[in-house]
C-alpha positions in Angstrom: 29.5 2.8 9.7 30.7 0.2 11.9 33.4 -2.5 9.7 31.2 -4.7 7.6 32.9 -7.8 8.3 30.6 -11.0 9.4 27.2 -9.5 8.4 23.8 -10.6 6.9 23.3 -10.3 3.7 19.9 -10.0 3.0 20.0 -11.9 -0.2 21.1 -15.1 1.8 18.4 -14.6 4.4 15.6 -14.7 1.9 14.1 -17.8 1.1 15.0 -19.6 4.7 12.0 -21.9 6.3 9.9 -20.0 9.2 9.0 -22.7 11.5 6.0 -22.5 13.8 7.0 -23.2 17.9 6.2 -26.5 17.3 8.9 -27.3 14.6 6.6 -27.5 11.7 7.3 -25.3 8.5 4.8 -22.0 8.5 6.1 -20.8 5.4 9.3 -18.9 4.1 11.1 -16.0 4.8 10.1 -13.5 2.0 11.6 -10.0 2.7 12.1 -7.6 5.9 10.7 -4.1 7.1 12.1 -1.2 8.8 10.7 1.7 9.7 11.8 5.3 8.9 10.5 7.3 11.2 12.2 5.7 14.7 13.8 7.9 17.1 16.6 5.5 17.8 20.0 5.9 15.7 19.8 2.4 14.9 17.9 0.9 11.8 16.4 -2.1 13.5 14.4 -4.9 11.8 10.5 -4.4 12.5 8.8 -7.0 10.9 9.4 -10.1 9.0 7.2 -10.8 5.8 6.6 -15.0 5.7 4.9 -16.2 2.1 2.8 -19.1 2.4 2.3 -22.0 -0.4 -1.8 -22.3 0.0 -2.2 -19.0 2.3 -2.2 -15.5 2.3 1.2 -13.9 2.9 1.8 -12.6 6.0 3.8 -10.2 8.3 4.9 -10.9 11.9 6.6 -8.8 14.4 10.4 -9.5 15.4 9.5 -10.1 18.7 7.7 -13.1 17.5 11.4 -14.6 16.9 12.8 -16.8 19.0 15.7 -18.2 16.9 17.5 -16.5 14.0 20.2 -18.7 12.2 21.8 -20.0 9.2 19.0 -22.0 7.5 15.7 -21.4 9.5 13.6 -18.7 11.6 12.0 -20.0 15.0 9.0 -18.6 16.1 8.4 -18.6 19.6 5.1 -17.4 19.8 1.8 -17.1 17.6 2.2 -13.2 17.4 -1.1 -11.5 16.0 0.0 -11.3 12.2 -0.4 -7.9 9.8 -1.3 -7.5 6.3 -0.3 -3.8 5.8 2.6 -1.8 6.4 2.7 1.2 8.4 2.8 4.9 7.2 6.7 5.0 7.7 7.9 1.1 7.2 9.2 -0.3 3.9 10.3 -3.9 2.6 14.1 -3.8 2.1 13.9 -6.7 -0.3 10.6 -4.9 -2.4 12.3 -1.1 -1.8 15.9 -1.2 -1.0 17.1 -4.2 -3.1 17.9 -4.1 -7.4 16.4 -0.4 -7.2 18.4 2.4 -7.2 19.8 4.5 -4.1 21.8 8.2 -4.7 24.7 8.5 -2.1 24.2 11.7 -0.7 27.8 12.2 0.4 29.8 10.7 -2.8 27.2 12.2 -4.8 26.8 9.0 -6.9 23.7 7.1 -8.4 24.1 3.4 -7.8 22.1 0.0 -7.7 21.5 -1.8 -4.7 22.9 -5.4 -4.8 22.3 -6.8 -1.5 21.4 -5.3 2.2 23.6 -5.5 4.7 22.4 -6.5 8.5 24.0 -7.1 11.7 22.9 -8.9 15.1 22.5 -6.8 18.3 23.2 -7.6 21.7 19.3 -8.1 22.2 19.0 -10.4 19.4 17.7 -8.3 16.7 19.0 -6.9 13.6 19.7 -4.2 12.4 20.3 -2.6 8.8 23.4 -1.1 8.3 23.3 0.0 4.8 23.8 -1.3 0.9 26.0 -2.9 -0.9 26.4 -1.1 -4.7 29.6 -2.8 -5.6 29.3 -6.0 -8.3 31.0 -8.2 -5.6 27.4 -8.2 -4.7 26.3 -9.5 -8.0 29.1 -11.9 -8.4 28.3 -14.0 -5.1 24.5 -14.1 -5.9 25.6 -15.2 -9.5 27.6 -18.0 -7.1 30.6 -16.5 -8.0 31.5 -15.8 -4.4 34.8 -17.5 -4.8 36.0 -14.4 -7.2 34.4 -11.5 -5.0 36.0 -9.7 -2.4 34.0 -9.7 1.1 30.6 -6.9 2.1 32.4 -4.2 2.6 34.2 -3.0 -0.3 31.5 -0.7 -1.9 29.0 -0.2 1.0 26.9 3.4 1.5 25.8 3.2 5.2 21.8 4.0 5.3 22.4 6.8 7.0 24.4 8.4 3.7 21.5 7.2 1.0 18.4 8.4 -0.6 16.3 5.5 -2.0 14.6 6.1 -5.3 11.9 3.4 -5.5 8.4 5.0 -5.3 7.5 4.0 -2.0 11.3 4.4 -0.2 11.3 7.9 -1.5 8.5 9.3 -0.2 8.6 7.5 3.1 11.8 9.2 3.4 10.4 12.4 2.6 8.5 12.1 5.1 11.0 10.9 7.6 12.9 14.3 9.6 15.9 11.8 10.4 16.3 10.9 6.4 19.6 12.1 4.7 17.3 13.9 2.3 16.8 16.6 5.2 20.2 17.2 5.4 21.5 18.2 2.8 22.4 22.4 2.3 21.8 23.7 -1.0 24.5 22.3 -3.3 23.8 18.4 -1.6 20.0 19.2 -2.9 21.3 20.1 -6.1 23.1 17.0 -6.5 20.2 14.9 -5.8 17.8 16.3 -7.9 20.1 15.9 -10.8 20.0 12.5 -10.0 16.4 11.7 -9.8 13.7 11.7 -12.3 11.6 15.1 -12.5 8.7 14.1 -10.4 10.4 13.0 -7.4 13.1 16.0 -7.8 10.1 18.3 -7.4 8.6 16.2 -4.3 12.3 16.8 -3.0 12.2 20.6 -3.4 8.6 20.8 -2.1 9.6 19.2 1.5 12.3 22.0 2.0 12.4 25.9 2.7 11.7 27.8 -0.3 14.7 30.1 0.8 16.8 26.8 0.2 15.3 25.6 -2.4 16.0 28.8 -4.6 19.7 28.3 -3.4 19.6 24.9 -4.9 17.9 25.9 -7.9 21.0 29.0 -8.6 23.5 26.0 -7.7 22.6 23.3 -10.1 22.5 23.4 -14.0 19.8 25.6 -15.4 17.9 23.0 -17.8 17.8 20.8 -14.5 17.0 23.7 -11.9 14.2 24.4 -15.2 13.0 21.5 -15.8 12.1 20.8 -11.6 10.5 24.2 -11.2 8.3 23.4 -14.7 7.1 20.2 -12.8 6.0 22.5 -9.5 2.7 24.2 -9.3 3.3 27.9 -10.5 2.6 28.7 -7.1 5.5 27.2 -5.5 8.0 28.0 -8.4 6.5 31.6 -7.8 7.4 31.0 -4.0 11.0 29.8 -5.1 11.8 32.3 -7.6 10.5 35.2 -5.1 13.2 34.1 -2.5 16.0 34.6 -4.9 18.0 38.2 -4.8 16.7 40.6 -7.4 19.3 40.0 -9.9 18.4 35.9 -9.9 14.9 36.2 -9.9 14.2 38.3 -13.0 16.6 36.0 -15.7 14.4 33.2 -13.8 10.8 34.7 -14.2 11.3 35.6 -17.6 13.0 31.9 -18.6 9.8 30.6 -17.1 7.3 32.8 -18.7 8.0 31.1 -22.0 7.2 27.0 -23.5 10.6 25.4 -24.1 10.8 24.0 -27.1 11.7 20.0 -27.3 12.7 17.9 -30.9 10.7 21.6 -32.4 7.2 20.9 -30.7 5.8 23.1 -27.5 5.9 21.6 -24.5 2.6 22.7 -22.1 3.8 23.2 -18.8 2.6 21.0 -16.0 0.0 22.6 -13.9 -0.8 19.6 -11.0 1.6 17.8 -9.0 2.6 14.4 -9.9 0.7 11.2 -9.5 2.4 10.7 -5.8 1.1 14.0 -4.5 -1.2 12.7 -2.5 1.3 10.8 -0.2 3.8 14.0 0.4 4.2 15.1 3.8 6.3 17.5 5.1 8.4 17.0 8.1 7.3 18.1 11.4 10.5 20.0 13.2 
């Protein structure tokens, strides 16, 4: 990731007046979209989401910008606005900020403090990744004086996997996400990091041949608990791909209830709430 000196910080652009062409206040600048699923290597701001005091809220397209600085957005045209965000585009300041993001190369869980952004040479902006340290939280305490400058403790987007509900699965459903990168011990990380649901919406995007790789590398209450919370078709599927010698310890672990603080615990036989928005990636 490029050196994070003289960024945006997201947190600072929030809240800034959107004026119309003609100078008059439209509304303010309430959070930013990206979308996922772009070819380009860049993580360029789509749309900008502008709350209004006696209207409906509202999203415009970048390219309705014509002025981006300290204080203000300048609209330079009455672009057609949206109400609803695209299959693949998420809010940074609704997804990415205050939730929590696993760094898929340092292997850590962390919480988001601020979004950092950079201008192009066309005059857009683009995301370049998080901030996780607490200089973050210092300057938006306005204790800025104390804290070191963006850059310290930053995971570039590339590196991340977000966990809020809607970031994860657009990311599932995103080939370029980090999530699709990862060989069998990064996926074992990550769903040792994650709550059970989405670790079994993680597993269920990937090869079965790799996911019983990731299953034999992690911890065996995690890699039991995740296969639990799969259909016992696909924890079939995973536990078939596994050499002879894996497989059978792992069959016969999951043909018996574990037992939890002495009661049974009945096996989960759907997926979870969210299966209805899983996708898997199209190579």
């Amino acid at each position: 990731m490029r050196h994070a000196c003289g960024v945006l910080l997201l947190t600072r652009l929030i809240g800034q007046d959107v004026l119309r062409p003609d100078g008059h206040v439209l509304g303010r600048l309430a959070d930013l979209t990206v979308r996922l699923n772009r070819g380009s290597e860049s993580q360029l701001i789509e749309r900008l989401v502008v709350t209004r005091r006696h209207d409906a809220d509202m999203m415009l397209p970048w390219t309705a910008v014509a002025n981006f600085h300290s204080g203000q957005v300048v609209l330079g045209a009455d672009d057609a606005a949206a109400h609803e965000l695209e299959p693949d585009e998420i809010l940074l300041g609704r997804d990415v900020l205050d939730t929590q993001i696993v760094d898929v190369v340092g292997q850590r869980l962390a919480r988001v403090a601020d979004v950092l952004l950079a201008r192009t040479p066309d005059s857009r902006l683009e995301c370049l990744g998080v901030e996780v340290g607490f200089s973050g939280v210092l300057r938006r305490l306005g204790l800025g004086r104390i804290a070191p400058e963006p850059g310290e403790d930053v995971v570039a987007w590339s590196d991340l996997h977000l966990t809020s509900d809607r970031g994860h699965l657009v990311q599932l459903a995103t080939p370029r996400a980090a999530v699709h990168r990862l060989d069998a011990r990064g996926l074992a990380a990550l769903v040792s990091r994650v709550d059970t649901d989405a670790a079994a919406e993680i597993l269920a995007s990937r090869d079965p041949g790799l996911v019983a790789d990731a299953v034999r590398a992690s911890h065996p209450d995690v890699g039991e608990r995740v296969l639990r919370a799969m259909p016992d078709v696909a924890a079939a599927r995973v536990v078939a791909a596994m050499p002879d010698e894996h497989a059978e310890p792992w069959r016969d672990r999951l043909a018996h209830s574990p037992a939890l603080f002495g009661r049974r615990v009945v096996r989960s036989r759907v997926w979870p709430h969210r299966r209805h928005l899983i996708r898997r990636p199209q190579p």
